[in-house]
PDB file with one MODEL, atoms N, CA, C and O in Angstrom:
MODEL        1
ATOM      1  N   UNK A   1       9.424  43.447  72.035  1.00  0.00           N
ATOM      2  CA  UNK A   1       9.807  43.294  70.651  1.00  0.00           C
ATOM      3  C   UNK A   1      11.290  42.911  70.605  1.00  0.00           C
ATOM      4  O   UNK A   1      12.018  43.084  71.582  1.00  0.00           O
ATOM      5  N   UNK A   2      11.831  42.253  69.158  1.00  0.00           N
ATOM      6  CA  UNK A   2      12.929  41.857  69.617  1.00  0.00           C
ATOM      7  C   UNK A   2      13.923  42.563  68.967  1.00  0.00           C
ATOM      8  O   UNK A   2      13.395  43.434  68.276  1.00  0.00           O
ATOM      9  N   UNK A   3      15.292  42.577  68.869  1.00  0.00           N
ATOM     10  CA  UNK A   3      16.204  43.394  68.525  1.00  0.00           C
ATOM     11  C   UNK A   3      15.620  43.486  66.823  1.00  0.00           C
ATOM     12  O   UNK A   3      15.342  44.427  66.080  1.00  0.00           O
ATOM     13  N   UNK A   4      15.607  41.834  66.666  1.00  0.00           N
ATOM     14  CA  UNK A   4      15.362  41.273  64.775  1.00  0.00           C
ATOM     15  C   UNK A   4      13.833  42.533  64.553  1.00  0.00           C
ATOM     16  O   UNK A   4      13.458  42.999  63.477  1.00  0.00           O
ATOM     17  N   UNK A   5      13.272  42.788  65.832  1.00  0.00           N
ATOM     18  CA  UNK A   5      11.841  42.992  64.639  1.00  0.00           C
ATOM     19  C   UNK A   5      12.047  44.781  65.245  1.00  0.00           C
ATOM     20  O   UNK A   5      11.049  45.462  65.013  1.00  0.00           O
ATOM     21  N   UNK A   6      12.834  45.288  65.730  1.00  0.00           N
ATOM     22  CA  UNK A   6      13.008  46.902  66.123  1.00  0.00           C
ATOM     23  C   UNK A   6      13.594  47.000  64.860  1.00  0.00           C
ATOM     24  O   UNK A   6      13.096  47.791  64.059  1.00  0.00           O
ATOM     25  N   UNK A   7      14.795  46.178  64.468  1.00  0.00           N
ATOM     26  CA  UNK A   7      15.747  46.418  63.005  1.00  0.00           C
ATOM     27  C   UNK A   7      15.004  46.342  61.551  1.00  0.00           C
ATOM     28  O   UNK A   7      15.588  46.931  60.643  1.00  0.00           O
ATOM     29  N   UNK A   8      14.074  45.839  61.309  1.00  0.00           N
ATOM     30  CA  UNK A   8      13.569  45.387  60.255  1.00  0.00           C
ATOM     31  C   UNK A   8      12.042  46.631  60.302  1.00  0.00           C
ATOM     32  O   UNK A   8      11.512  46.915  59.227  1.00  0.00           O
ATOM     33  N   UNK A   9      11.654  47.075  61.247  1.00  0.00           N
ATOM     34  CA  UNK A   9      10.613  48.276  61.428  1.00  0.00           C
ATOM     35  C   UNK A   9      11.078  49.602  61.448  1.00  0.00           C
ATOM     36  O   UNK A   9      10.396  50.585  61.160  1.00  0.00           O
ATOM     37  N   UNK A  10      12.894  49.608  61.984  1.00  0.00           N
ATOM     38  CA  UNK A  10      13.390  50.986  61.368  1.00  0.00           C
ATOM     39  C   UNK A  10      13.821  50.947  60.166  1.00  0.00           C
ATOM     40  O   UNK A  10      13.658  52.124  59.845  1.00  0.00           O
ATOM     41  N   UNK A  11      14.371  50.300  59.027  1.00  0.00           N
ATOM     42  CA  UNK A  11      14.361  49.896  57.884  1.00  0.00           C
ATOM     43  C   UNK A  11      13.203  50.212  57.205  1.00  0.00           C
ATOM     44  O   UNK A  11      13.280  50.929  56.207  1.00  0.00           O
ATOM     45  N   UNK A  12      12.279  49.845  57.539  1.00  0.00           N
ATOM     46  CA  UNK A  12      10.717  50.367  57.189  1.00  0.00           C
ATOM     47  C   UNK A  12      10.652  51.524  57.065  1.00  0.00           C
ATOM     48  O   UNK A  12      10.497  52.156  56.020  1.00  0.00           O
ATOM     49  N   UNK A  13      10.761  51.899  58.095  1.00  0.00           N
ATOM     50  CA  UNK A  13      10.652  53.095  58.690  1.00  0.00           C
ATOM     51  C   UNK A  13      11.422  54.244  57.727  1.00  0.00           C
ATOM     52  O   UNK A  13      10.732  55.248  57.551  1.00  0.00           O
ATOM     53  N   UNK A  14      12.388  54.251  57.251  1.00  0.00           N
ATOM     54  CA  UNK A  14      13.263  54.511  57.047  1.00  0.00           C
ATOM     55  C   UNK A  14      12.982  54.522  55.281  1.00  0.00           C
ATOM     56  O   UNK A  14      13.088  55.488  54.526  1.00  0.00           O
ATOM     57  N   UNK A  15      12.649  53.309  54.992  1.00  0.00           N
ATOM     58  CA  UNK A  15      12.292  53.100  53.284  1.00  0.00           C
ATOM     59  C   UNK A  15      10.554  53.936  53.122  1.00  0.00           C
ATOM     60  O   UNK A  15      10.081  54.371  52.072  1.00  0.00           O
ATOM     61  N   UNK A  16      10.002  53.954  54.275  1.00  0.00           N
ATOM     62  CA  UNK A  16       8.686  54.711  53.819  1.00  0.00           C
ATOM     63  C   UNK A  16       9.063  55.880  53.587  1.00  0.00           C
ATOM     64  O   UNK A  16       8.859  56.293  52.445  1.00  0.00           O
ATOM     65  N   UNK A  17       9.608  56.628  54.396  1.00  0.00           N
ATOM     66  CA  UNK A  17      10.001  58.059  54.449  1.00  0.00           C
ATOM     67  C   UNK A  17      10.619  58.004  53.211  1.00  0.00           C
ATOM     68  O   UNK A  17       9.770  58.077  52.323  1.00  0.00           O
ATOM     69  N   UNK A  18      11.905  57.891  52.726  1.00  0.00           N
ATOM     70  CA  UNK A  18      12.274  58.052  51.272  1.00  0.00           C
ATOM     71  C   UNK A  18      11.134  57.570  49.919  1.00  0.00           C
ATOM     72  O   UNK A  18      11.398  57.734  48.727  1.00  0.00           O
ATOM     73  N   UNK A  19       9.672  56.869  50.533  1.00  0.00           N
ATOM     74  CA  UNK A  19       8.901  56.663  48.831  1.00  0.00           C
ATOM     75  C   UNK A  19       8.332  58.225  49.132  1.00  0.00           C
ATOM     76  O   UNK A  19       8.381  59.099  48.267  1.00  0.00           O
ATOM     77  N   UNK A  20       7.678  58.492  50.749  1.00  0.00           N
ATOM     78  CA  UNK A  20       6.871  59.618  50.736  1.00  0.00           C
ATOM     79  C   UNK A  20       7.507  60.790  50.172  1.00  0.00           C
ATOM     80  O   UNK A  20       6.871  61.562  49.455  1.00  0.00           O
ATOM     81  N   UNK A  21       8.874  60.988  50.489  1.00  0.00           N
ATOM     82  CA  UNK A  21       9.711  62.026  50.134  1.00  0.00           C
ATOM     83  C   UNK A  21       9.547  61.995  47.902  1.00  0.00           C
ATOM     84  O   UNK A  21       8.875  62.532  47.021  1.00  0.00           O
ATOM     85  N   UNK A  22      10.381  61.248  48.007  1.00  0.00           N
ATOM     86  CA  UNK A  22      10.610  60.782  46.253  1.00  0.00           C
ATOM     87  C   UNK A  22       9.204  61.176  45.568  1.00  0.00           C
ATOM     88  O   UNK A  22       9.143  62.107  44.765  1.00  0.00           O
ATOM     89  N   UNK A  23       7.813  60.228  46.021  1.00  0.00           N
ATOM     90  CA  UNK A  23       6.361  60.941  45.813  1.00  0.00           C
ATOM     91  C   UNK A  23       6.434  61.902  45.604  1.00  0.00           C
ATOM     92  O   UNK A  23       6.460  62.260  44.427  1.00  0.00           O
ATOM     93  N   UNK A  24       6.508  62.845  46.677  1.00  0.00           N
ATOM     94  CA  UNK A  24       6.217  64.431  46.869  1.00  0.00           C
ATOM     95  C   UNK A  24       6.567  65.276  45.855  1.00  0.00           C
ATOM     96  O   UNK A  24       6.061  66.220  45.250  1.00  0.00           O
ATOM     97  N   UNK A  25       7.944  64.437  45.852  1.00  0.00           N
ATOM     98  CA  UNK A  25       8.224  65.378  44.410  1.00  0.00           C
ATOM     99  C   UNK A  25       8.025  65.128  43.573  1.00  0.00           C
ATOM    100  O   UNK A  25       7.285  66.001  43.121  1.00  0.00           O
ATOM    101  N   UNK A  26       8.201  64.329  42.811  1.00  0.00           N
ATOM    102  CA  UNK A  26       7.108  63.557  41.775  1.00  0.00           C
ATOM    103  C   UNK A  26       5.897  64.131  41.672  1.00  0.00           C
ATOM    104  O   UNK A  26       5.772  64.718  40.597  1.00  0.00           O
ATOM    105  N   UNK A  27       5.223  64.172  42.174  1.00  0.00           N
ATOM    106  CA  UNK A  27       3.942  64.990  42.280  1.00  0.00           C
ATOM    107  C   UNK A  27       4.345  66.236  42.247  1.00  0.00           C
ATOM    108  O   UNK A  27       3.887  66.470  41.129  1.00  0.00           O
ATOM    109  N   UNK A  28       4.683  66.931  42.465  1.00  0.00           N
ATOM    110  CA  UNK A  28       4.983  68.449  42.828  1.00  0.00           C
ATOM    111  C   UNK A  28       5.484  68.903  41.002  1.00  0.00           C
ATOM    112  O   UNK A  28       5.179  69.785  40.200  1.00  0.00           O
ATOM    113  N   UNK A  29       6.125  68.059  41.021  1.00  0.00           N
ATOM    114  CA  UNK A  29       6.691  67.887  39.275  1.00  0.00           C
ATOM    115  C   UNK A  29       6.005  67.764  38.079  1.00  0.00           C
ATOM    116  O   UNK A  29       6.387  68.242  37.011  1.00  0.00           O
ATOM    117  N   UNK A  30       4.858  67.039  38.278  1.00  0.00           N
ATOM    118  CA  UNK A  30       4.046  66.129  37.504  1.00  0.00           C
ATOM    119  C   UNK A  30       2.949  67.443  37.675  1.00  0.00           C
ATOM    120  O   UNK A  30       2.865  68.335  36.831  1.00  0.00           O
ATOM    121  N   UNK A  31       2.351  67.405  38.587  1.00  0.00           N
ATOM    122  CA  UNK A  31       1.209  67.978  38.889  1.00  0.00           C
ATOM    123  C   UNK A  31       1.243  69.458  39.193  1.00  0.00           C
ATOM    124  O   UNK A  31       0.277  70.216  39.117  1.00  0.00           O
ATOM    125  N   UNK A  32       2.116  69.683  39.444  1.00  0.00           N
ATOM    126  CA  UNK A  32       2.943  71.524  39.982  1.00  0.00           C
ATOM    127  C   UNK A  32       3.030  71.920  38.726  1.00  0.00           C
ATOM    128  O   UNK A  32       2.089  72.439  38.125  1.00  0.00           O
ATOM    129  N   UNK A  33       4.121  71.713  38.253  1.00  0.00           N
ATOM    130  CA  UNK A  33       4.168  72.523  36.669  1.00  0.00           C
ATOM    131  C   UNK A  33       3.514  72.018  35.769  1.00  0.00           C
ATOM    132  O   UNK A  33       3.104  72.729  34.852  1.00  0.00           O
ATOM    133  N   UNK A  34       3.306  70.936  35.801  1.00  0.00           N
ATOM    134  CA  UNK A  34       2.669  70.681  34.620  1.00  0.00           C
ATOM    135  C   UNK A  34       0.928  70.725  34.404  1.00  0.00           C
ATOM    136  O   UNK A  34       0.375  70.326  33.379  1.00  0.00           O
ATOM    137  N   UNK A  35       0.183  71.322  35.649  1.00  0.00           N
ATOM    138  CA  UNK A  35      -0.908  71.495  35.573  1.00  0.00           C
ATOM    139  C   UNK A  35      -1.183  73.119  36.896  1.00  0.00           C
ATOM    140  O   UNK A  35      -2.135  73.779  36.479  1.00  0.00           O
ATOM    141  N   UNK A  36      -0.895  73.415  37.521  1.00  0.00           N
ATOM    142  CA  UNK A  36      -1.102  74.306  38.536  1.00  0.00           C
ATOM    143  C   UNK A  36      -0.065  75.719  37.921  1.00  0.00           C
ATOM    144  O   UNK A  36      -0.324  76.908  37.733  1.00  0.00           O
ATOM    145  N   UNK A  37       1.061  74.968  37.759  1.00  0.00           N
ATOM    146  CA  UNK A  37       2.045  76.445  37.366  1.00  0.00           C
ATOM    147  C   UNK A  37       1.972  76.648  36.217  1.00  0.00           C
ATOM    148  O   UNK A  37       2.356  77.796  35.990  1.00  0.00           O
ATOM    149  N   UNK A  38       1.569  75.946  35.017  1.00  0.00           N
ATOM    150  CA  UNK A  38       1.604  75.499  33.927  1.00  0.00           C
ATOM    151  C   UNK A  38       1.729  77.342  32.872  1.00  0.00           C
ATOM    152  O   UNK A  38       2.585  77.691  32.059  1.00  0.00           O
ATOM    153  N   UNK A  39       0.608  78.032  33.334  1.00  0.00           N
ATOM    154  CA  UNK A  39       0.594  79.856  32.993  1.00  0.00           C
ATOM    155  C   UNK A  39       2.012  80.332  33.146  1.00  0.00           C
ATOM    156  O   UNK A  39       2.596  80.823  32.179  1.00  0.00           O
ATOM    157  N   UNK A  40       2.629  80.200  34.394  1.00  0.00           N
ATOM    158  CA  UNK A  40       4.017  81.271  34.887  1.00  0.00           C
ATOM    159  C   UNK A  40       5.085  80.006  34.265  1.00  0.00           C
ATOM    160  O   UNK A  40       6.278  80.258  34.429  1.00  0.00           O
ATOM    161  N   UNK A  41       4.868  79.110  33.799  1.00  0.00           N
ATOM    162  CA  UNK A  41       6.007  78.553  33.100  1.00  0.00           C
ATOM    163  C   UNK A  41       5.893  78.565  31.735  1.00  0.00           C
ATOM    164  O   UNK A  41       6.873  78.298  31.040  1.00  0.00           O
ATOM    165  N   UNK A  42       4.511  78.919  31.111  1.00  0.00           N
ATOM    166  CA  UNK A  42       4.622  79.204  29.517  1.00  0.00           C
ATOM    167  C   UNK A  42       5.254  80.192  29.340  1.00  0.00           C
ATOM    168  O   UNK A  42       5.280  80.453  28.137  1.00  0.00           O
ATOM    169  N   UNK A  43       6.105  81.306  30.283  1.00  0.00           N
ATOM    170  CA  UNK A  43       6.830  82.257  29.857  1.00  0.00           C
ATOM    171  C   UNK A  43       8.016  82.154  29.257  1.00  0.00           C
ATOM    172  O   UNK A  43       8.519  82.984  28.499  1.00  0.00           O
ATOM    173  N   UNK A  44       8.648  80.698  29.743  1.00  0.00           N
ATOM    174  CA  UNK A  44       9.835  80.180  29.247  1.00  0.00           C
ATOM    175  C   UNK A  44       9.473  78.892  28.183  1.00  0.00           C
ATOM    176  O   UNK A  44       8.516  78.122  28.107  1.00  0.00           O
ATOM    177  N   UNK A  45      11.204  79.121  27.111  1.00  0.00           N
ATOM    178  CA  UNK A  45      10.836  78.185  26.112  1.00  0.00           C
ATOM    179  C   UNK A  45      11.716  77.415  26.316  1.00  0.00           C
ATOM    180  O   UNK A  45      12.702  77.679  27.004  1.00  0.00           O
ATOM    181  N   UNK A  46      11.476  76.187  25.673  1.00  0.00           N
ATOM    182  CA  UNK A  46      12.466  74.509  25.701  1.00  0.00           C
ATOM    183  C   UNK A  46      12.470  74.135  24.296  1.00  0.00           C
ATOM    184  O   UNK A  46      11.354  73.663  24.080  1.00  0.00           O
ATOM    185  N   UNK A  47      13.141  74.109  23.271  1.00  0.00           N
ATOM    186  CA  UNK A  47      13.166  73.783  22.486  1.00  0.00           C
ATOM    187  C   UNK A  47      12.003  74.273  21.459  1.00  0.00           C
ATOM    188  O   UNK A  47      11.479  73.493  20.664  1.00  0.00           O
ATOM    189  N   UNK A  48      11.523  76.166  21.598  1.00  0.00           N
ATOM    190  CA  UNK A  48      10.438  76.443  20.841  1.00  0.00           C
ATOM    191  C   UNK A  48       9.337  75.787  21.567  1.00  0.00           C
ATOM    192  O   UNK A  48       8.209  76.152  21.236  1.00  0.00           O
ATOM    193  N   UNK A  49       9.430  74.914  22.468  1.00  0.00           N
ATOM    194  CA  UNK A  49       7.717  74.772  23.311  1.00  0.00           C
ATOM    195  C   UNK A  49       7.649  75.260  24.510  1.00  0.00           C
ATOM    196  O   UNK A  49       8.604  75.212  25.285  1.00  0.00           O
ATOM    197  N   UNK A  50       6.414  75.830  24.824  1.00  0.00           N
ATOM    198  CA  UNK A  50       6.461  76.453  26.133  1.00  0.00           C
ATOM    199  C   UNK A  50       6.875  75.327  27.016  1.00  0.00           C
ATOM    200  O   UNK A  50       6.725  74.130  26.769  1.00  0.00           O
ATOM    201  N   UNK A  51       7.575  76.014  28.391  1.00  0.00           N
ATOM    202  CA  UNK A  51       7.708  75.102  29.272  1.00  0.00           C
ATOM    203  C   UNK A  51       6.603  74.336  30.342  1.00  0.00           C
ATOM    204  O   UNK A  51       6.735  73.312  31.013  1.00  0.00           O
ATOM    205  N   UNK A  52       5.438  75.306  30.198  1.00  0.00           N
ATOM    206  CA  UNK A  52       4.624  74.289  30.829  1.00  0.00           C
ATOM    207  C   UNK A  52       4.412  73.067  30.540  1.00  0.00           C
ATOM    208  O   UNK A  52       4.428  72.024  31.195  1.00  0.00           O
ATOM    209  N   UNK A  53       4.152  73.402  29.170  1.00  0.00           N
ATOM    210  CA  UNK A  53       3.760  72.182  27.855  1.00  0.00           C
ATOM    211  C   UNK A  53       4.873  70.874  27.976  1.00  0.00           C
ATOM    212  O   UNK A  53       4.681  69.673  27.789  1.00  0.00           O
ATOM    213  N   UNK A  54       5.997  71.547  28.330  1.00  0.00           N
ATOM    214  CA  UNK A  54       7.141  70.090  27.900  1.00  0.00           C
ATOM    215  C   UNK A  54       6.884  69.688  29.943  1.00  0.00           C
ATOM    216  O   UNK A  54       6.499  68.563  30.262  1.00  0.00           O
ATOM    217  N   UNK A  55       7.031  70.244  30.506  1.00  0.00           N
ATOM    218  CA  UNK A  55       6.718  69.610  31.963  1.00  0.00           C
ATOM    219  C   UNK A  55       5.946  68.450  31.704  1.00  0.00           C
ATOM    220  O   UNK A  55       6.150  67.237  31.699  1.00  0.00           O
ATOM    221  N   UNK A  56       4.588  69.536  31.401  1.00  0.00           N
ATOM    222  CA  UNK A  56       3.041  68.265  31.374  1.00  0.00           C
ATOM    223  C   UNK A  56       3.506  66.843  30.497  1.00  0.00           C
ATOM    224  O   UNK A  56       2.878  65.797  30.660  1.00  0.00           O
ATOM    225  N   UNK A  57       4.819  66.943  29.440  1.00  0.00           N
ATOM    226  CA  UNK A  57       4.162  65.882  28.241  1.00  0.00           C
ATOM    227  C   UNK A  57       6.108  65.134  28.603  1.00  0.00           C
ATOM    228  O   UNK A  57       6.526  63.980  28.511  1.00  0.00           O
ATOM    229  N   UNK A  58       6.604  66.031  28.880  1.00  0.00           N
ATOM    230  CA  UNK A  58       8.018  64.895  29.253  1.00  0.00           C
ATOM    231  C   UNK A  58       9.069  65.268  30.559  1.00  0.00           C
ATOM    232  O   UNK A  58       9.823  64.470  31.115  1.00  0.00           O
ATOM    233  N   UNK A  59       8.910  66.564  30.844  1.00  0.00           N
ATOM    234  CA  UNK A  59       9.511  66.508  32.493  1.00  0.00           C
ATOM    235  C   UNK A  59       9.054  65.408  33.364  1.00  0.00           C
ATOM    236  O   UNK A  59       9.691  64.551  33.978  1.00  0.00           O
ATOM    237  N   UNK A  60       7.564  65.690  33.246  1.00  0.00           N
ATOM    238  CA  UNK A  60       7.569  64.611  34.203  1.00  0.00           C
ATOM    239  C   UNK A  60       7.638  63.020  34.602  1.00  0.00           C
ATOM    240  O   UNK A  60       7.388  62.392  35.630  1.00  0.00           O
ATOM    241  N   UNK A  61       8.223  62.583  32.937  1.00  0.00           N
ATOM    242  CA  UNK A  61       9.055  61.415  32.935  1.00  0.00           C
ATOM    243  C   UNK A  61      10.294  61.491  33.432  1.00  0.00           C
ATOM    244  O   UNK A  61      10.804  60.852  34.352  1.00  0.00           O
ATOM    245  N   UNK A  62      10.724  62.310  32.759  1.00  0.00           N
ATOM    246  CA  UNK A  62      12.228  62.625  33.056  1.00  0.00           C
ATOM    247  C   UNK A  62      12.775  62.718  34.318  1.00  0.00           C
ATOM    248  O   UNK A  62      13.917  62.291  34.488  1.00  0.00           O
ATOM    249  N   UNK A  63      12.031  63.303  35.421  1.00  0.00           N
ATOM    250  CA  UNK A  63      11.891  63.492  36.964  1.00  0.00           C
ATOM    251  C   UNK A  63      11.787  62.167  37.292  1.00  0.00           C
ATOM    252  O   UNK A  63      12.680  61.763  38.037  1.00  0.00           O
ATOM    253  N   UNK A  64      10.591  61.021  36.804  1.00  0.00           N
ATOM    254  CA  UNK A  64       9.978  59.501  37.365  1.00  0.00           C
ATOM    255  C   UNK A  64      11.552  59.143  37.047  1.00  0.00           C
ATOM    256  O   UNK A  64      12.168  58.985  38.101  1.00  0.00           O
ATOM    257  N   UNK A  65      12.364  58.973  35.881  1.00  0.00           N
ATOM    258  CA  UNK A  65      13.530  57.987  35.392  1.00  0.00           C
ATOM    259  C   UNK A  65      14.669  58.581  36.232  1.00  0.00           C
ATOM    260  O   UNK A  65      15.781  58.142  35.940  1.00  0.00           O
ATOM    261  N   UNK A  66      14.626  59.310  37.019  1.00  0.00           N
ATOM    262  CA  UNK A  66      15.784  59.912  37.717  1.00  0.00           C
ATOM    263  C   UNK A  66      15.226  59.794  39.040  1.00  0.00           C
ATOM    264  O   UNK A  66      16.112  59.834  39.894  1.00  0.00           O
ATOM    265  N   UNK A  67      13.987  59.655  39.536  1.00  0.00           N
ATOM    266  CA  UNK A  67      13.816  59.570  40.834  1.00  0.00           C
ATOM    267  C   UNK A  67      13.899  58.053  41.100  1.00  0.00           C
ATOM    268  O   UNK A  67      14.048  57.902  42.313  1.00  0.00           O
ATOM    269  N   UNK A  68      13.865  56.959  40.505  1.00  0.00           N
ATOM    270  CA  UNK A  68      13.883  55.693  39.843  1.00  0.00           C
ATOM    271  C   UNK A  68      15.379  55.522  40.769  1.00  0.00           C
ATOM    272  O   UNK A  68      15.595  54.908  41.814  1.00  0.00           O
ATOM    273  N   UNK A  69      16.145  56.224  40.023  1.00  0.00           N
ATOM    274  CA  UNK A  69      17.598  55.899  39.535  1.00  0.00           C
ATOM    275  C   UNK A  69      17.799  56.474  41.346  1.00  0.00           C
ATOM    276  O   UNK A  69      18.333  55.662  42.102  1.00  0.00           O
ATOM    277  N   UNK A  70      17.441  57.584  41.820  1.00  0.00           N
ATOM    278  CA  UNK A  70      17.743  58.165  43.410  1.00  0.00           C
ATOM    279  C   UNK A  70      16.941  56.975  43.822  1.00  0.00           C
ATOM    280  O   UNK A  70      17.748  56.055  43.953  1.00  0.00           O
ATOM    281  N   UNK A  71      15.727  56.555  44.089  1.00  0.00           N
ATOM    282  CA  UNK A  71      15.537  55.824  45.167  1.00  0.00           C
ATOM    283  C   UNK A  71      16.567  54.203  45.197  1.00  0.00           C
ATOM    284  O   UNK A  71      16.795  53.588  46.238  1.00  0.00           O
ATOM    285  N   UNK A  72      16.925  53.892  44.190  1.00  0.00           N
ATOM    286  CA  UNK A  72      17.962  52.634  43.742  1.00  0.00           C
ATOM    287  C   UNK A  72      18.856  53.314  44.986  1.00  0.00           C
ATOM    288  O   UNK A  72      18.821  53.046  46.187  1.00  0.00           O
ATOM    289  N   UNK A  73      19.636  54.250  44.290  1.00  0.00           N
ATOM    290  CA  UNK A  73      21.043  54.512  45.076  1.00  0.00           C
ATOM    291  C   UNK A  73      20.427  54.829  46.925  1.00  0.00           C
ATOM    292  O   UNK A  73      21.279  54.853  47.814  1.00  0.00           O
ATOM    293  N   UNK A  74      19.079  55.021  47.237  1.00  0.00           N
ATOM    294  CA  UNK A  74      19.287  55.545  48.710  1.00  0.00           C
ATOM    295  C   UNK A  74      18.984  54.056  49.404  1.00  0.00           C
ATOM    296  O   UNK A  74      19.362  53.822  50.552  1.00  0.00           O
ATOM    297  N   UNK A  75      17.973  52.673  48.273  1.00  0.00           N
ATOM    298  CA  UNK A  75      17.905  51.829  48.774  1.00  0.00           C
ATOM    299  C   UNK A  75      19.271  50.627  48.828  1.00  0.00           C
ATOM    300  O   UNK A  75      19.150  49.503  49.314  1.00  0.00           O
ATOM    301  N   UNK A  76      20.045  50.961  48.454  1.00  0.00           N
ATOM    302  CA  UNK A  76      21.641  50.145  48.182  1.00  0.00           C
ATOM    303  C   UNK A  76      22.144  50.374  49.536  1.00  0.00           C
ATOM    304  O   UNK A  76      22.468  49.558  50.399  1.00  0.00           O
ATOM    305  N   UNK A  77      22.144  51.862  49.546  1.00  0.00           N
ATOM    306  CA  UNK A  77      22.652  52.472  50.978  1.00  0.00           C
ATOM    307  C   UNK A  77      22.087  51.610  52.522  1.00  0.00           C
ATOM    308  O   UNK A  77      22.615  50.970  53.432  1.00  0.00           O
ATOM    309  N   UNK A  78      20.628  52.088  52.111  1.00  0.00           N
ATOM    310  CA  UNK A  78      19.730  51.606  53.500  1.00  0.00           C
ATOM    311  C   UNK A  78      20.182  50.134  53.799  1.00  0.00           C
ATOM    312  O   UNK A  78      20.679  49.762  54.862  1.00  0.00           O
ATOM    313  N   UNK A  79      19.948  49.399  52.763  1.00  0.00           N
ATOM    314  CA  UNK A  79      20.276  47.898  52.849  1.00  0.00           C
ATOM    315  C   UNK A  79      21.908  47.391  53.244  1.00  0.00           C
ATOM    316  O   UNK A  79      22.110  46.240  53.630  1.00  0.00           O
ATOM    317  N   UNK A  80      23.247  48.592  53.067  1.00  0.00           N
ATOM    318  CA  UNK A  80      23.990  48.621  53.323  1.00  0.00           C
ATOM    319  C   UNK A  80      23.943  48.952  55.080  1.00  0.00           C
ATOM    320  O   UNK A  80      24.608  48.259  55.849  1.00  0.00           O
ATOM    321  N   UNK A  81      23.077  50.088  55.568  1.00  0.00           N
ATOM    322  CA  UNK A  81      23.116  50.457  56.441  1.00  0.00           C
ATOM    323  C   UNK A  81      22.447  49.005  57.321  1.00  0.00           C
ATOM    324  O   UNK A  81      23.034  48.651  58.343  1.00  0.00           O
ATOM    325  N   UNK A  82      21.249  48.253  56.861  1.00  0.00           N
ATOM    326  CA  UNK A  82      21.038  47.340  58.028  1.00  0.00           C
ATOM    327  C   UNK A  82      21.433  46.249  57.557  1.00  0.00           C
ATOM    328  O   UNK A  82      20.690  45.343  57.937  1.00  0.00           O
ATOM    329  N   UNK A  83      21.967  46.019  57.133  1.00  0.00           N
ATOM    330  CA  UNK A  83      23.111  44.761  56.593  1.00  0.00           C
ATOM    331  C   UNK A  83      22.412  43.624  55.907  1.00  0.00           C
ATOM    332  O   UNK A  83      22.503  42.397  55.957  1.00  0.00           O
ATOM    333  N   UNK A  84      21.782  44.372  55.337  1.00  0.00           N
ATOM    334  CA  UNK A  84      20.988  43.030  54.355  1.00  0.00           C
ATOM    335  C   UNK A  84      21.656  42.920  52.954  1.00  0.00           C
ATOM    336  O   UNK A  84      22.167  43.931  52.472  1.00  0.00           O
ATOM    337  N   UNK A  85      21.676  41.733  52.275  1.00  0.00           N
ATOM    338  CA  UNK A  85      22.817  41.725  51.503  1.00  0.00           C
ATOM    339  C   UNK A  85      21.723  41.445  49.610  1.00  0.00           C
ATOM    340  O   UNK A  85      22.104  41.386  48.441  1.00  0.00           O
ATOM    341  N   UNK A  86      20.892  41.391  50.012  1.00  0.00           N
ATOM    342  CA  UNK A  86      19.886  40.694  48.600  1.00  0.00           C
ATOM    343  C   UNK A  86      18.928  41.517  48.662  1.00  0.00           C
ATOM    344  O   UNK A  86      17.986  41.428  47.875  1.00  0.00           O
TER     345      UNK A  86
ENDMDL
END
């Protein structure tokens, strides 16, 4: 294999691991509180609504528009790190 295709497969490498990571939580967010924990978080309130309730219907946007915004900044980096410029 050649230097070009070891560099461009750890890059890969490298960008899979940060969607699987970013996923995980996303899911964990989406699907954790807002459907599995959903009981032990109606104990707390957000604005007069239980917190399960605001997880299920807008945390877990709120988590997608910020994990959005983290995978931007770790892919600027990566692309900094293997010197790709576009």
């Amino acid at each position: 294999m050649s230097e070009k295709q070891k560099h461009a497969t750890a890059y890969w490498k490298e960008n899979l691991r940060y969607l699987v990571i970013l996923l995980v939580i996303w899911f964990a967010v989406s699907y954790g509180a807002g459907i599995l924990f959903k009981d032990a978080l109606d104990a707390f309130k957000i604005g007069g609504f239980p917190l399960g309730f605001w997880f299920a219907q807008q945390g877990s946007i709120y988590v997608f528009v910020i994990l959005i915004f983290v995978y931007v900044r770790l892919m600027n980096k990566l692309d900094k790190k293997y010197g790709f410029k576009d």
